[in-house]
mmCIF file of the C-alpha atoms, coordinates in Angstrom:
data_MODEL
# 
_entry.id   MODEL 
# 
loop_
_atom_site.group_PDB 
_atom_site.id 
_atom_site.type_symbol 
_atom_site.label_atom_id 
_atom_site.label_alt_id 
_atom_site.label_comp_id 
_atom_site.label_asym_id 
_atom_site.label_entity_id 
_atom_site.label_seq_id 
_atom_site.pdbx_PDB_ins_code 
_atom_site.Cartn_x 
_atom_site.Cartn_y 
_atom_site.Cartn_z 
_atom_site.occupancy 
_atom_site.B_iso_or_equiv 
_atom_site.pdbx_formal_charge 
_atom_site.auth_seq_id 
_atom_site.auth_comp_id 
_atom_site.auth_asym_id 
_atom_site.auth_atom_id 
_atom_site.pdbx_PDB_model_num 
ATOM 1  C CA . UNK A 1 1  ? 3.415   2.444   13.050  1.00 0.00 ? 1  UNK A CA 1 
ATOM 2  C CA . UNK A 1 2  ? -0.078  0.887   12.264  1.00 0.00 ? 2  UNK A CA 1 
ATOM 3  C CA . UNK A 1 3  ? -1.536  4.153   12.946  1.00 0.00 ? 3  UNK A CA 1 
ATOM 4  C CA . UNK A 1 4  ? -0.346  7.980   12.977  1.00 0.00 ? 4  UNK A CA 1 
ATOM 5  C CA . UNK A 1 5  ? 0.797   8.842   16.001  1.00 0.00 ? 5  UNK A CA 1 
ATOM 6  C CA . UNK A 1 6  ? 2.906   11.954  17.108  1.00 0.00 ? 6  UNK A CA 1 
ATOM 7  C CA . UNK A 1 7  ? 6.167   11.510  15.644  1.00 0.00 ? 7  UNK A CA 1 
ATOM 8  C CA . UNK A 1 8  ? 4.172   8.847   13.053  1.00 0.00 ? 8  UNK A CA 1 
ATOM 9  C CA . UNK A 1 9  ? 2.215   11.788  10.295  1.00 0.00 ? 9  UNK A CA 1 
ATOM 10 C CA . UNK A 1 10 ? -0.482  10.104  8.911   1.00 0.00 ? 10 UNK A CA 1 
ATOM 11 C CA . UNK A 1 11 ? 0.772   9.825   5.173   1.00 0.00 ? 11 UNK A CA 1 
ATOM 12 C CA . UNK A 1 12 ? 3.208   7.584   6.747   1.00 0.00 ? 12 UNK A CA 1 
ATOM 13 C CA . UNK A 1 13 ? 0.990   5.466   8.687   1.00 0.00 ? 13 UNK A CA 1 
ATOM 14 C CA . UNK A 1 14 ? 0.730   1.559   7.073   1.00 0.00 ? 14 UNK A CA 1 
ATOM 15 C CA . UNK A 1 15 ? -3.157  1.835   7.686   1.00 0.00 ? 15 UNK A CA 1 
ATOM 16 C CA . UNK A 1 16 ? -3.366  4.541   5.403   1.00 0.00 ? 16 UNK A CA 1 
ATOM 17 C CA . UNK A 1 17 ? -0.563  3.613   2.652   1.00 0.00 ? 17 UNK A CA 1 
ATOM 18 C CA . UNK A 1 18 ? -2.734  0.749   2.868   1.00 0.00 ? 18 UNK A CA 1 
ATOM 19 C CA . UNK A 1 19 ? -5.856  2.209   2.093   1.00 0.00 ? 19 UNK A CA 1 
ATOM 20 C CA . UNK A 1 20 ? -3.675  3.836   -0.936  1.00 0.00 ? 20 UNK A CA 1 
ATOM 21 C CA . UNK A 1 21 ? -2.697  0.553   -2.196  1.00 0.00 ? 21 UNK A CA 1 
ATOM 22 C CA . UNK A 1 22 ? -6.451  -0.797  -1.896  1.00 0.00 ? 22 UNK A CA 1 
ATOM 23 C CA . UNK A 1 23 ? -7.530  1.815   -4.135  1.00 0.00 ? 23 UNK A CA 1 
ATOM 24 C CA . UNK A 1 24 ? -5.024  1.427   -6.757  1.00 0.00 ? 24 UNK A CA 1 
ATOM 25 C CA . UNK A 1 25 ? -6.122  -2.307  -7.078  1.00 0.00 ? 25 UNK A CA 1 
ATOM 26 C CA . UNK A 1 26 ? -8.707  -2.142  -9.750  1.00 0.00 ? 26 UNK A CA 1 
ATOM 27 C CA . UNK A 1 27 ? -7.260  -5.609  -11.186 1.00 0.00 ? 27 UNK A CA 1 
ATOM 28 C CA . UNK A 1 28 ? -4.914  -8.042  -10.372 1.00 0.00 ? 28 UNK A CA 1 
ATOM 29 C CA . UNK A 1 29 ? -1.248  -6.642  -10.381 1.00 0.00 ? 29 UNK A CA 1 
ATOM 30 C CA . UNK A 1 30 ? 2.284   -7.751  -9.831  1.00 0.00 ? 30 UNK A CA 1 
ATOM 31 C CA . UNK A 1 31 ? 4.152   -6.045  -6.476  1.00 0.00 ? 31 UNK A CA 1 
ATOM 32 C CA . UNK A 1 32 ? 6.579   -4.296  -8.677  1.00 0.00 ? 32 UNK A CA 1 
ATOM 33 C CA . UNK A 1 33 ? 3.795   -2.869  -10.884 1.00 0.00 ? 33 UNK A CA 1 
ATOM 34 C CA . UNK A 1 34 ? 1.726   -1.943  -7.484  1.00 0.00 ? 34 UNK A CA 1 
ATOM 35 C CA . UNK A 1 35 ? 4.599   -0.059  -6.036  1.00 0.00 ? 35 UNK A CA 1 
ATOM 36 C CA . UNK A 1 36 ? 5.807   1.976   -9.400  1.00 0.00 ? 36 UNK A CA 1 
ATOM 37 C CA . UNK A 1 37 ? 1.455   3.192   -9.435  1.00 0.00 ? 37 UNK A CA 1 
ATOM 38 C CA . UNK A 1 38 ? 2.031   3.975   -5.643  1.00 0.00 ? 38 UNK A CA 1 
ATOM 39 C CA . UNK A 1 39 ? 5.113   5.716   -6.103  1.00 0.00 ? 39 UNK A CA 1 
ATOM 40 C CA . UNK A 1 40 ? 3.405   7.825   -9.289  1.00 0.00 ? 40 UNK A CA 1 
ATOM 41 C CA . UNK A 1 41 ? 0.255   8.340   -6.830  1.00 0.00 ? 41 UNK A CA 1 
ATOM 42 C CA . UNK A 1 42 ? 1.983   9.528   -4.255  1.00 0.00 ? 42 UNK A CA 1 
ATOM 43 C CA . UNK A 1 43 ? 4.034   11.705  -5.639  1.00 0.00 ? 43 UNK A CA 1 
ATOM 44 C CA . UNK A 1 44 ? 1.462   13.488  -7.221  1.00 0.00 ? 44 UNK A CA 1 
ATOM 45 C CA . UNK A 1 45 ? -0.666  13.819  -3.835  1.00 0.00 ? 45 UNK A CA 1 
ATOM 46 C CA . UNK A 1 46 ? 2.266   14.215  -1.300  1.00 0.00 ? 46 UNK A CA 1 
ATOM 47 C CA . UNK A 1 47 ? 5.403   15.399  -3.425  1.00 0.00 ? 47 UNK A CA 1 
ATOM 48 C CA . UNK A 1 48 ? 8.504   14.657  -1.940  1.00 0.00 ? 48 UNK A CA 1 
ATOM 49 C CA . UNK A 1 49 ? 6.893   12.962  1.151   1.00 0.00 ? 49 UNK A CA 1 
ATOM 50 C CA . UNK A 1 50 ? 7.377   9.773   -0.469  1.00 0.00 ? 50 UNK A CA 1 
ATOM 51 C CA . UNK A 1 51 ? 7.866   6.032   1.505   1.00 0.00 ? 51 UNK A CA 1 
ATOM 52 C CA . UNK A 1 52 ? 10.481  3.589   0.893   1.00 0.00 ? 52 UNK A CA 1 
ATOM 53 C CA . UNK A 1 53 ? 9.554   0.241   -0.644  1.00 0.00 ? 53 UNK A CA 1 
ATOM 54 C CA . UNK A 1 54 ? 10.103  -1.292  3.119   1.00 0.00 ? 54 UNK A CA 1 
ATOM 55 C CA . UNK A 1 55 ? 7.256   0.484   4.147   1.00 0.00 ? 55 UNK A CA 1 
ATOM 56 C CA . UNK A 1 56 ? 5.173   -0.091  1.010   1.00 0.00 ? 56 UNK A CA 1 
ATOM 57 C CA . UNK A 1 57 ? 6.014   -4.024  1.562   1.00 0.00 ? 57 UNK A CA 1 
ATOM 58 C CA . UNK A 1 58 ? 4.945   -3.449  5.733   1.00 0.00 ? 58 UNK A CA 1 
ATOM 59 C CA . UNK A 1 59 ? 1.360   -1.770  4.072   1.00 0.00 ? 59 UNK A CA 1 
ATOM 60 C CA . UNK A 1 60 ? 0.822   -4.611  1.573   1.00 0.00 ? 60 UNK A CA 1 
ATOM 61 C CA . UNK A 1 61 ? 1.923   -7.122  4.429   1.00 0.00 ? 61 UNK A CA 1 
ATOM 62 C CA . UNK A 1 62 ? -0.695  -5.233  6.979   1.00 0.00 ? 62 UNK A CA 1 
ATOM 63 C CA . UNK A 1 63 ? -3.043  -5.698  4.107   1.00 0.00 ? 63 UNK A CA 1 
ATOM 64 C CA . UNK A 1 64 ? -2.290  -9.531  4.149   1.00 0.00 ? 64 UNK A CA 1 
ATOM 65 C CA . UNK A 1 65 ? -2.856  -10.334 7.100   1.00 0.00 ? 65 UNK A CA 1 
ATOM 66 C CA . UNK A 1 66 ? -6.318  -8.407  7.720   1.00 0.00 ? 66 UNK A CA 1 
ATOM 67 C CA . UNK A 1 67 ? -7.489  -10.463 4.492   1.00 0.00 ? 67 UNK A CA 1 
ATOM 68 C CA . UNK A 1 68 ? -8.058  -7.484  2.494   1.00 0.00 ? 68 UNK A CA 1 
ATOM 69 C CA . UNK A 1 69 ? -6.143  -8.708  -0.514  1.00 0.00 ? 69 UNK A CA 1 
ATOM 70 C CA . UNK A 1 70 ? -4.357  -12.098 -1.170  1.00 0.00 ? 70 UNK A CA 1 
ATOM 71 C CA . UNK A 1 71 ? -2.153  -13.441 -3.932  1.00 0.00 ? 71 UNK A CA 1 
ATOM 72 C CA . UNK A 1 72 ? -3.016  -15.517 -7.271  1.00 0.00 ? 72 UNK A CA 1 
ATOM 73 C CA . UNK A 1 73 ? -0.119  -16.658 -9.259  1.00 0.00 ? 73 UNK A CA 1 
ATOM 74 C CA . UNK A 1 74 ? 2.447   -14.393 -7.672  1.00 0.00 ? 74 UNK A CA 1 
ATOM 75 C CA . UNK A 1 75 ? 0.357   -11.129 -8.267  1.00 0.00 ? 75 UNK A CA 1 
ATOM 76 C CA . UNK A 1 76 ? -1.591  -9.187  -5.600  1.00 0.00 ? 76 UNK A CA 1 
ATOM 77 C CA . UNK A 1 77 ? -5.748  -8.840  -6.127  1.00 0.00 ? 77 UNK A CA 1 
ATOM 78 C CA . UNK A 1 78 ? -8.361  -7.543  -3.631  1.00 0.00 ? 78 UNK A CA 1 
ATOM 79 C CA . UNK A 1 79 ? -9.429  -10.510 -1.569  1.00 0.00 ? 79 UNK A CA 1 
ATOM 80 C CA . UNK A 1 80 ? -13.267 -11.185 -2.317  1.00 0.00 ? 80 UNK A CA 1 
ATOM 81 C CA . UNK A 1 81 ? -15.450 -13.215 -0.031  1.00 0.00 ? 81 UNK A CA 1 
# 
């Protein structure tokens, strides 16, 4: 789930819809605006191999908890140290 494994491709894996969503954080963004960029970013790189927003919400949850970003005022930012 965390990482691609052989039923698990690795466009699906959190680690890497992760690493999507960290690069797509150039400023501080709501959750609804993060998800409608990943949606538009994915579909351009993976077409119709899109995720649902459970998964996206697993990713930016994954993301949480490693303290790679953290919230401010009910919007998601990059965590810096």
């Amino acid at each position: 789930m965390i990482l691609p494994t052989k039923k698990l491709g690795q466009d699906k894996a959190l680690l890497a819809l992760g690493a999507e969503i960290l690069s797509l954080l150039d400023e501080t963004k709501t959750v609804s605006r993060l998800w409608s960029e990943a949606k538009q970013s994915r579909a351009k790189q993976l077409g119709n191999r899109m995720v649902t927003y459970d998964w996206f919400v697993l990713a930016l949850t994954l993301l949480y908890m490693l303290g790679a970003v953290e919230t401010e005022n009910g919007r998601i930012k990059r965590q810096t140290k």
